[in-house]
N, CA, C and O atoms as CSV, one atom per row, in Angstrom:
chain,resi,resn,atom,element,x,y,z
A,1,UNK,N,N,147.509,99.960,77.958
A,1,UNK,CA,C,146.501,100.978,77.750
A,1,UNK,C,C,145.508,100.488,76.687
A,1,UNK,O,O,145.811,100.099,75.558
A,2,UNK,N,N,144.527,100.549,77.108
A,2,UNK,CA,C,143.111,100.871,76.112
A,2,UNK,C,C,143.138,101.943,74.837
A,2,UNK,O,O,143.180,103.172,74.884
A,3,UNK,N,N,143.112,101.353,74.066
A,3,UNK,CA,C,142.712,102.448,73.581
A,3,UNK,C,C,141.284,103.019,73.039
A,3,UNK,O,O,140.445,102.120,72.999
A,4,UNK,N,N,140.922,103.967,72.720
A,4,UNK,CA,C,139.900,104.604,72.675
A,4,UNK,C,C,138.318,103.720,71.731
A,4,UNK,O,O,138.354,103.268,70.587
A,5,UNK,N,N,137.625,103.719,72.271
A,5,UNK,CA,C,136.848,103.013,71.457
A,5,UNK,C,C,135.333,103.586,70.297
A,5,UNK,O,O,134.413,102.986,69.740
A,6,UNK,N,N,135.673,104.698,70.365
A,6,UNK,CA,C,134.749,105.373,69.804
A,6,UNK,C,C,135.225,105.709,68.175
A,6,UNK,O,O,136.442,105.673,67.994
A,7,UNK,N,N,134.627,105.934,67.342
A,7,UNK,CA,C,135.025,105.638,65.820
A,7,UNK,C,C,134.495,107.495,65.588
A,7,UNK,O,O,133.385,108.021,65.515
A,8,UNK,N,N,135.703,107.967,65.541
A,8,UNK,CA,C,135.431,109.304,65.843
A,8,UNK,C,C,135.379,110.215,64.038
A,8,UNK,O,O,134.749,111.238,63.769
A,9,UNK,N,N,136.190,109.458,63.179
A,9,UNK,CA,C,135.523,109.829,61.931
A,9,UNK,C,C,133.771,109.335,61.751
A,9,UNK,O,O,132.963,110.226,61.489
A,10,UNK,N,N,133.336,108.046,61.891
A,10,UNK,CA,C,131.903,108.234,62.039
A,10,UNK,C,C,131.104,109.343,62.687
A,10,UNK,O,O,130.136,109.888,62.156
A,11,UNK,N,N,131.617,109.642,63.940
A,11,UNK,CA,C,130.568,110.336,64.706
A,11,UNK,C,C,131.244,111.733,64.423
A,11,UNK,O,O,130.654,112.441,65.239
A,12,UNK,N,N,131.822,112.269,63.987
A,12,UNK,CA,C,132.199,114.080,63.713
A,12,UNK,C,C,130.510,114.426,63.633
A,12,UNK,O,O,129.565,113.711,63.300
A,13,UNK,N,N,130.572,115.710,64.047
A,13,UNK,CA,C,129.368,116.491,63.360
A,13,UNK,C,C,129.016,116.293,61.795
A,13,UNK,O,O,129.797,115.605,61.137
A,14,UNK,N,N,128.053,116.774,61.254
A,14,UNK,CA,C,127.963,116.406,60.138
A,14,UNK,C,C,127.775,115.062,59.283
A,14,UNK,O,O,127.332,115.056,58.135
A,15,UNK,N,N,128.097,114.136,59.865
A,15,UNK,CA,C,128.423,112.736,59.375
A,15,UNK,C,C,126.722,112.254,59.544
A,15,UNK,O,O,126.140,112.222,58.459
A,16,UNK,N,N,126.153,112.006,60.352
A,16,UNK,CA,C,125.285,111.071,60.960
A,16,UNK,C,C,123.929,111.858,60.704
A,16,UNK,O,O,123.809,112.946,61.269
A,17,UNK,N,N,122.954,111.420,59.942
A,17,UNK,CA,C,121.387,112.595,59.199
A,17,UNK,C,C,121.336,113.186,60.162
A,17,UNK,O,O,122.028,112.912,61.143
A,18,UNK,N,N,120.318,114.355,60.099
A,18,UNK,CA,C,119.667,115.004,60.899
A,18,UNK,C,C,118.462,113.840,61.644
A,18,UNK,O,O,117.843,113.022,60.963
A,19,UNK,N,N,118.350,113.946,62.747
A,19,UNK,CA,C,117.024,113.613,63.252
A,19,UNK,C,C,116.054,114.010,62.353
A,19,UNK,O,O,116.157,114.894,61.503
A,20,UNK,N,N,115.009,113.232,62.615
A,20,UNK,CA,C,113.871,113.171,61.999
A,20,UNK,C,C,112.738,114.605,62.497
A,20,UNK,O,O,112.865,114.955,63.670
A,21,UNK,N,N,112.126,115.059,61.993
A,21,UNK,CA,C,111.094,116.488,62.410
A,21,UNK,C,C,109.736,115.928,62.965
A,21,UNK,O,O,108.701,116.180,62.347
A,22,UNK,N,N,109.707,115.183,64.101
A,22,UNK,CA,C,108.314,114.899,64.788
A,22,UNK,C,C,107.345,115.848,64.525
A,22,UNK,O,O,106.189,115.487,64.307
A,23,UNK,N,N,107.752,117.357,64.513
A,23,UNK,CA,C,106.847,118.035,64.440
A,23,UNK,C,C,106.886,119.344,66.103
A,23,UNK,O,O,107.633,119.009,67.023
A,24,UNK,N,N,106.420,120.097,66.191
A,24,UNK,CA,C,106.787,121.049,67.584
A,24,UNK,C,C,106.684,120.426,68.925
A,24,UNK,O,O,107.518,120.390,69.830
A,25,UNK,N,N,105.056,119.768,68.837
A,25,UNK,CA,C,104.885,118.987,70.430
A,25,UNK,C,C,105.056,117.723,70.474
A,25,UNK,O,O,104.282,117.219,71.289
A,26,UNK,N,N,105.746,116.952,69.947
A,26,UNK,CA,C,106.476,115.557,70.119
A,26,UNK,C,C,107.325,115.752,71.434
A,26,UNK,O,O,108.164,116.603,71.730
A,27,UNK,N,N,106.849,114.742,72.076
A,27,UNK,CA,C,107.743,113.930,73.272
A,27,UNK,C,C,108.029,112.953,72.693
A,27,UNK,O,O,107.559,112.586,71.616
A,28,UNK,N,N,109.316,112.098,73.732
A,28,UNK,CA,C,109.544,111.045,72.702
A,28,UNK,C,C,110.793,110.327,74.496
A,28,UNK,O,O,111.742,110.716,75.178
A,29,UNK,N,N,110.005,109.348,74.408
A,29,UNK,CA,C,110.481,108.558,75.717
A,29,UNK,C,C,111.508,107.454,75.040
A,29,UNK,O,O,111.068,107.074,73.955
A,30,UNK,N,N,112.234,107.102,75.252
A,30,UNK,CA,C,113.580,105.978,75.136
A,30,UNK,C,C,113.793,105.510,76.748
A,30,UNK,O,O,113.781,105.984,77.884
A,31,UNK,N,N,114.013,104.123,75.959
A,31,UNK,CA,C,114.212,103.272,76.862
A,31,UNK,C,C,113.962,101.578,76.440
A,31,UNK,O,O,113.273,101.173,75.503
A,32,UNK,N,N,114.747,100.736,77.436
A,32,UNK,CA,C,114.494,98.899,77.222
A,32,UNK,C,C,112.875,98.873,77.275
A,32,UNK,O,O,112.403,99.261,78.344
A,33,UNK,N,N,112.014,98.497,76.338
A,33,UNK,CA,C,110.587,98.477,76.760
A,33,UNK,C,C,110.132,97.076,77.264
A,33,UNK,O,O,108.944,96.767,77.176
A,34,UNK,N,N,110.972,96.296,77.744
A,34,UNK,CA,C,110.550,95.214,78.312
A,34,UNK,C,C,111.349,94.977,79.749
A,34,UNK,O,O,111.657,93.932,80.321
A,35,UNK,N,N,111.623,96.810,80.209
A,35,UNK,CA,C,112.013,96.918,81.585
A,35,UNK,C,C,110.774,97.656,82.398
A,35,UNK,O,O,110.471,98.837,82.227
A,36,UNK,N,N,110.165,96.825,83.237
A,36,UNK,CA,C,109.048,97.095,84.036
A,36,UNK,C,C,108.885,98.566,84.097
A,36,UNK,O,O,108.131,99.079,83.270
A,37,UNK,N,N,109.535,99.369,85.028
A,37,UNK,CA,C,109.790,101.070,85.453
A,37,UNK,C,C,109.183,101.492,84.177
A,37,UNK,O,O,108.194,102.222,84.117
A,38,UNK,N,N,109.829,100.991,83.122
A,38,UNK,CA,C,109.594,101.965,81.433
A,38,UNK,C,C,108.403,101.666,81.120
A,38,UNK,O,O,107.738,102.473,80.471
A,39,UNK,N,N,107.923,100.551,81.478
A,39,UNK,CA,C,106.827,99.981,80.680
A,39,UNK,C,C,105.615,100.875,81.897
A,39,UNK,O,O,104.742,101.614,81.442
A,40,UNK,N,N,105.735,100.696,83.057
A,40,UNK,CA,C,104.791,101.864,83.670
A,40,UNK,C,C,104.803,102.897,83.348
A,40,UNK,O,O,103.794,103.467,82.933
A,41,UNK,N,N,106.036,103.484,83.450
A,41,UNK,CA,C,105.997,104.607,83.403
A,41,UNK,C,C,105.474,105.456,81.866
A,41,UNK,O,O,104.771,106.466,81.909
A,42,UNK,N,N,105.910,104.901,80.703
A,42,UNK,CA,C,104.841,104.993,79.606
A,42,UNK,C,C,103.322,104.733,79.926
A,42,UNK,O,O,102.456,105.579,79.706
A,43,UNK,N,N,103.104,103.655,80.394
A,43,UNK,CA,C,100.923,103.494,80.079
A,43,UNK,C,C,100.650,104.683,81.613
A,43,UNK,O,O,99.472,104.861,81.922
A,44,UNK,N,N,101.570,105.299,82.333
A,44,UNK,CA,C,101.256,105.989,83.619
A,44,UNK,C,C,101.024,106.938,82.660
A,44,UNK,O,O,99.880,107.181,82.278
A,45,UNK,N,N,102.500,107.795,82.002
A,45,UNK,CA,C,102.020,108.973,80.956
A,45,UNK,C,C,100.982,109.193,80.290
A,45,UNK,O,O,100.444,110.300,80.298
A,46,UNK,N,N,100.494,108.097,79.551
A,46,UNK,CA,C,100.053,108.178,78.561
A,46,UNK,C,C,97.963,107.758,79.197
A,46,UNK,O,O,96.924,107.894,78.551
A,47,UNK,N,N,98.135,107.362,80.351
A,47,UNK,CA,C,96.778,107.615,81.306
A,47,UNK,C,C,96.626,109.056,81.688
A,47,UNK,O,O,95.599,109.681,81.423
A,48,UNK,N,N,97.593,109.552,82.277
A,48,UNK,CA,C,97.197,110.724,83.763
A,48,UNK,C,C,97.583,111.737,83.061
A,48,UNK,O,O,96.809,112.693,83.028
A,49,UNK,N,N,99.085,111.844,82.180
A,49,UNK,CA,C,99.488,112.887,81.903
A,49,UNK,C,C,99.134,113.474,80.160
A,49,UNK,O,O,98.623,114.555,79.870
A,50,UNK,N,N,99.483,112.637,79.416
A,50,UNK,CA,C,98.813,113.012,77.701
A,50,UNK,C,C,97.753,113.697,77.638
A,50,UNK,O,O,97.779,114.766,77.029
A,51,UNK,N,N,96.544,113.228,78.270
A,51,UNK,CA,C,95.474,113.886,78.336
A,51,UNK,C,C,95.594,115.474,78.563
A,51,UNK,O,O,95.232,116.249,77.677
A,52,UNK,N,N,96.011,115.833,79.533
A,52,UNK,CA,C,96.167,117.516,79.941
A,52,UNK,C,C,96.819,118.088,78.400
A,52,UNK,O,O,96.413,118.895,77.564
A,53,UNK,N,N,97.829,117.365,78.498
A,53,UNK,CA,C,98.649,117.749,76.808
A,53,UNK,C,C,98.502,118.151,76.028
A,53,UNK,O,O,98.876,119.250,75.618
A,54,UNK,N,N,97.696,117.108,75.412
A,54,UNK,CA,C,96.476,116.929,73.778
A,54,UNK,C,C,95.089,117.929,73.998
A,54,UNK,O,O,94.449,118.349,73.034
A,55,UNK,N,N,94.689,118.277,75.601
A,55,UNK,CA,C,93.392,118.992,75.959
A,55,UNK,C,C,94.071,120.397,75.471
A,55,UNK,O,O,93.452,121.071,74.647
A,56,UNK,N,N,95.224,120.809,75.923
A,56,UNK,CA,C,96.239,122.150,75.735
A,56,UNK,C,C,96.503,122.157,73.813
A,56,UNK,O,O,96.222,122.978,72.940
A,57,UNK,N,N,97.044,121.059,73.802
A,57,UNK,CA,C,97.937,120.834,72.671
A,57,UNK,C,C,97.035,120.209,71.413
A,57,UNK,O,O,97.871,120.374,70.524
A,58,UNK,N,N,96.303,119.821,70.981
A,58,UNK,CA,C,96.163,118.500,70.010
A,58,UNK,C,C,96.557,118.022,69.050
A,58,UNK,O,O,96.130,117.034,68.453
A,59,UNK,N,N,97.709,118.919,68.737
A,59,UNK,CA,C,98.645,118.191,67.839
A,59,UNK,C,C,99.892,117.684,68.347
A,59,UNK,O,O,100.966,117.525,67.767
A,60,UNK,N,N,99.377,117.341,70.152
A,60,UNK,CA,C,100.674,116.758,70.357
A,60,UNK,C,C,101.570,115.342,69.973
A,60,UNK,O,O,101.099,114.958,68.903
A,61,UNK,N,N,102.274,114.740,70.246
A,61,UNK,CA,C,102.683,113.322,69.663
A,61,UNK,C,C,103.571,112.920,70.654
A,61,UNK,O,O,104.488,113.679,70.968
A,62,UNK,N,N,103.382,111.414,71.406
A,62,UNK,CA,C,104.042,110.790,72.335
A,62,UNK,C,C,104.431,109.604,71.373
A,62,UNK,O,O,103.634,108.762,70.957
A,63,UNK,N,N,105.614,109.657,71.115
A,63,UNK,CA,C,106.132,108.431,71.173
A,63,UNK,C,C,107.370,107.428,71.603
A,63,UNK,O,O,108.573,107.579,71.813
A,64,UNK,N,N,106.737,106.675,71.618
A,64,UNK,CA,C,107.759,105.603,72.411
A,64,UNK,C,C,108.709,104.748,71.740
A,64,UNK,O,O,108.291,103.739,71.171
A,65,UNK,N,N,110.144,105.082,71.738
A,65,UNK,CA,C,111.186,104.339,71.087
A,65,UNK,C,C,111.941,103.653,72.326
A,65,UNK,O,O,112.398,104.203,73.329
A,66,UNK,N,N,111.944,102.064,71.912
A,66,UNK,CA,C,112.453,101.219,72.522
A,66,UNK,C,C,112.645,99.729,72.035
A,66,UNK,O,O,111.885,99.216,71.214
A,67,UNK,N,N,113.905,98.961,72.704
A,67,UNK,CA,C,113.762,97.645,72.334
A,67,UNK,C,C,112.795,96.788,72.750
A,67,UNK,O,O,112.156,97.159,73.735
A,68,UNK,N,N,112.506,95.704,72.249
A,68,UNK,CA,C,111.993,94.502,72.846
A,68,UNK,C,C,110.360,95.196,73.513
A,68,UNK,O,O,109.925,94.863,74.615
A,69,UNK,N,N,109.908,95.824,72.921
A,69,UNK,CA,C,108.141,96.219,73.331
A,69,UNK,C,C,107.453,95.533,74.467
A,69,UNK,O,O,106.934,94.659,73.773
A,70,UNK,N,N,106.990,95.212,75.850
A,70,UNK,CA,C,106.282,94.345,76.418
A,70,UNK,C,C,105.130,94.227,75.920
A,70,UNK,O,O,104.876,95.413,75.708
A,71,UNK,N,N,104.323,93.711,75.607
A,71,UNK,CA,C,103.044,93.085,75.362
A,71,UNK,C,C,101.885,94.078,75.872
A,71,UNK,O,O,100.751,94.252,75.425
A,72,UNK,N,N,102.504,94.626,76.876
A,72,UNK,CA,C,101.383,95.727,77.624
A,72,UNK,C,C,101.278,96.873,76.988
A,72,UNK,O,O,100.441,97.678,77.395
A,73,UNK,N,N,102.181,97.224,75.746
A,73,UNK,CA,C,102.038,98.238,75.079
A,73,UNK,C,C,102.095,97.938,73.928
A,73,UNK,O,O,102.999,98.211,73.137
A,74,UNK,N,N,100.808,97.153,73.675
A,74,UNK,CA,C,100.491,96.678,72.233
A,74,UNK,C,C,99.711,97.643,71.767
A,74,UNK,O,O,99.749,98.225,70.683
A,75,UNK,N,N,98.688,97.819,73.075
A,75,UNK,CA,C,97.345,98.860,72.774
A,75,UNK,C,C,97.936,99.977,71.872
A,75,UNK,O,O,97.472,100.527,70.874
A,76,UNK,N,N,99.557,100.199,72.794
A,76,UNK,CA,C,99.401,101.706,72.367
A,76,UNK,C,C,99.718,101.631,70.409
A,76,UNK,O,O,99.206,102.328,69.533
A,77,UNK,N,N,100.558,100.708,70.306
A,77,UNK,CA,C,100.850,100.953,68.680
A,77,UNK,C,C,99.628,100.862,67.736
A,77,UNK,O,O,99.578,101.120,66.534
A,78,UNK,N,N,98.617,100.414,68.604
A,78,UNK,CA,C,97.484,100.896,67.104
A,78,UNK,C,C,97.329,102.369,67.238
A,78,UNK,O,O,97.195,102.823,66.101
A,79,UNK,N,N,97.285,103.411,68.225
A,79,UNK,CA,C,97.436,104.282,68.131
A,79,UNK,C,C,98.465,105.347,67.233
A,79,UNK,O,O,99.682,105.399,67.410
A,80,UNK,N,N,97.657,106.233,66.169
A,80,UNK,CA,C,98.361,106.638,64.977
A,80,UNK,C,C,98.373,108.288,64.949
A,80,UNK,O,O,97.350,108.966,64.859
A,81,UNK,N,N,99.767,108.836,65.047
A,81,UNK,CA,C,98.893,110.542,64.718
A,81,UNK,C,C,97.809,110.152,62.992
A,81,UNK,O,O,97.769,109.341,62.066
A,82,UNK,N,N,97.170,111.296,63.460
A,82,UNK,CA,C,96.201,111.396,62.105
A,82,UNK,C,C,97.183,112.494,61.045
A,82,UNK,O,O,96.770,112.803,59.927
């Protein structure tokens, strides 16, 4: 038998900070960013769909947490909330 591999005093409730407070209209996409699907599917969002968002919303906030960044979403990191 296996035994269990999860470190279950680390992870109890309580143990591990609170997430961070993006703020109310934060999205927030995860994923490998140097897996094609992700990497469209972010610059697709952030073309067709953000816009309606930020037109509704303007304090909204998209961001993208991921490993390994592709190159195609360089543009987006100069992009800064104000």
């Amino acid at each position: 038998m296996v035994p269990n591999g999860v470190d279950l005093d680390f992870y109890r409730p309580g143990v591990t900070p609170p997430a961070p407070d993006l703020g109310p209209h934060s999205l927030v996409f995860t994923g490998k960013m140097d897996f094609r699907p992700n990497v469209d599917a972010v610059l697709w969002f952030v073309d067709e769909v953000l816009p309606l968002i930020t037109s509704r919303l303007p304090d909204a906030r998209f961001y993208v947490v991921g490993q390994s960044p592709h190159s195609r979403l360089a543009p987006l990191a100069t992009t800064r909330p104000s």
